[in-house]
N, C-alpha and C positions, 0 to 999 in steps of 0.2 A: 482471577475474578470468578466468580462461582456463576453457573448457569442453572436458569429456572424455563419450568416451560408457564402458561399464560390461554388463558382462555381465547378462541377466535373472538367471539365478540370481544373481550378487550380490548383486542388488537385492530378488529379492522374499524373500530372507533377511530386511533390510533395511528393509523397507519405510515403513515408521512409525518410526524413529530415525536418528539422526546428523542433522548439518545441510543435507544436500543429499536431491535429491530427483530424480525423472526425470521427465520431460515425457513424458504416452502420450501425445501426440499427434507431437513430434517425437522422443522418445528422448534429447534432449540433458539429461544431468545440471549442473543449477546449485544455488546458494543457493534454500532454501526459501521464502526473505523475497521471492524475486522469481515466486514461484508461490501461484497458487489450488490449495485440498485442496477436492476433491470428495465428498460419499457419495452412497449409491444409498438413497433414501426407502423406506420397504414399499409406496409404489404403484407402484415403481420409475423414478423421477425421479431426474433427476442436481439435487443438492443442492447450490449452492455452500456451505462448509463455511469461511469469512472468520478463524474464531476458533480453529478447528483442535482442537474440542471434539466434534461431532456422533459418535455411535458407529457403529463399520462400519470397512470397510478403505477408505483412502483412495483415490481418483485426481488425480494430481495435475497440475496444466497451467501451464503457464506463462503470468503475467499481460500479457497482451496479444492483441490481439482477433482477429490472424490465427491464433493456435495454438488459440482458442477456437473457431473458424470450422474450422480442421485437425481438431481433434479429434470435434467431428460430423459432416465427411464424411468420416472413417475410421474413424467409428463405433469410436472410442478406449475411451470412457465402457462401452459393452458386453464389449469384448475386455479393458481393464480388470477388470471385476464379474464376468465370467464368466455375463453372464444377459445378460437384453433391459432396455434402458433407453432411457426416454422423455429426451429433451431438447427443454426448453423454447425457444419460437420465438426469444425474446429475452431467452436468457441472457446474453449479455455487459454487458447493462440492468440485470440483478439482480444481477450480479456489481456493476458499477460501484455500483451505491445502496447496495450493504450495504457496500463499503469507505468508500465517501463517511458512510455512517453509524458506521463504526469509529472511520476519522478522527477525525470531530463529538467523538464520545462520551471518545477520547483524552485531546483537546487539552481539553474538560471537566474529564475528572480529573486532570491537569496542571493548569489555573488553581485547583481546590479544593486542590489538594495545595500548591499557593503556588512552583511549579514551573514555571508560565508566565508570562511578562511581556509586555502587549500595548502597543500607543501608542510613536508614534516615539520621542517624548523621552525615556520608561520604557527602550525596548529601549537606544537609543544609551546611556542609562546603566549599563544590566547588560553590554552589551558595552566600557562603558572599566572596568569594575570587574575585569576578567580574563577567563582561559580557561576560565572555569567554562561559557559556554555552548555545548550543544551541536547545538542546531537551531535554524536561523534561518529564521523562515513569514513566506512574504511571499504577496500576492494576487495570481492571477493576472493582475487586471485595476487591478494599481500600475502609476505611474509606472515606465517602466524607467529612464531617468535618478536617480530615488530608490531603486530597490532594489540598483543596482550603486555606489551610495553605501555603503548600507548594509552590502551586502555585502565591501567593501575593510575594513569595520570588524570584520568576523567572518571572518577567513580560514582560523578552523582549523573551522570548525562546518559543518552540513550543509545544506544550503538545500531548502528543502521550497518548493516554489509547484505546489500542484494546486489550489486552492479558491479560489476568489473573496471580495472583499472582506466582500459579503454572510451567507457562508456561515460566514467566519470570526467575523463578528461574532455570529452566533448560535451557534456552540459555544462563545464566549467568554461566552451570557448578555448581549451589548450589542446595543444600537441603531444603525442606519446599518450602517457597514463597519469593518474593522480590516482594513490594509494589512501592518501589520509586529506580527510578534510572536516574543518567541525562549522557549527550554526548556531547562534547567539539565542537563547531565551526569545522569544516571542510566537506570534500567529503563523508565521511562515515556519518556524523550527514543527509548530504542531501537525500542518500539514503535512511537512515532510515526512515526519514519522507514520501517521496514518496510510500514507499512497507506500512507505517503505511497509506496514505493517503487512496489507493485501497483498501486495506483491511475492514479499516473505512467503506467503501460505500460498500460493499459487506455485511457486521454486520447488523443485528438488532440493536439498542440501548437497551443497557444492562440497568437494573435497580440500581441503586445505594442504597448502602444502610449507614445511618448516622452514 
């Protein structure tokens, strides 16, 4: 997707609708899905804002840890708000746990909604039954030899690997790990990729192992 920048007044027309959004910290306008929305608390703390619910005017920054690092030494969050705002030592900490907890909570109401399927055998079956699926979660710490298997099997869907085996097997409700799991076309499959996209740019790049 190509980036453009946009005049302030456009934007603070703007601010809160349409699907893009502007980075105070670098000014480049992208997808919202690839950005954290900020508010300012009444103790005046920058609030990361995950769910894009909290009341206030938004700040919005792009998910990943150098525009988050940008943004408070340019003291973005204040020139934003138009006041004094406190920013906590180890915001991009709290950023990360509360998308890691979106994530969780997600992939949750996709398996109750009968909308997720976990377990190699399970997935490889939703995947020979058609195009109906539309994200395919695999562990960061799978086999890469099995997940670029699986992956040839699902070439129209979105690969999502931010979470660990662990991790997945407790938002799925299981014990041990769960490596591969996919998510049927719909509203929920959108979500999930969004809260997986943020998070992605927040990560290091994990190492893989064969």
């Amino acid at each position: 997707m190509s980036l453009a920048f946009v005049m302030d007044d456009d934007l603070d027309a703007a601010e809160e609708t349409g699907p893009t959004r502007r980075c105070a910290a670098t000014g480049i306008v992208q997808a919202k899905e690839k950005m954290i929305r900020f508010v300012v608390a009444p103790d005046g703390t920058a609030t990361p804002d995950v769910a894009e619910r909290l009341p206030g005017r938004g700040v919005w920054i792009t998910a990943d840890v150098k525009a988050l690092a940008l943004a408070t030494k340019k003291n973005a969050f204040a020139r934003s708000a138009k006041q004094a705002v406190t920013v906590p030592d180890n915001l991009s900490g709290q950023v990360r746990d509360l998308l890691v907890r979106q994530l969780v909570d997600l992939l949750g109401l996709a398996r109750r909604a009968g909308e997720l399927t976990a377990g190699r055998d399970k997935v490889e079956e939703a995947l020979a039954r058609g195009p109906t699926i539309a994200v395919l979660l695999e562990a960061v710490d799978g086999s890469v030899t099995e997940r670029s298997r699986l992956r040839a099997k699902a070439p129209g869907a979105t690969v999502v690997a931010v979470l660990d085996g662990a991790t997945l097997a407790r938002a799925l409700g299981r014990e041990g790990v769960v490596v591969h799991a996919v998510v049927r076309s719909g509203r929920l499959a959108e979500r999930i990729v969004a809260a997986a996209t943020r998070l992605a740019g927040l990560d290091a790049p994990h190492e893989e192992r064969a």
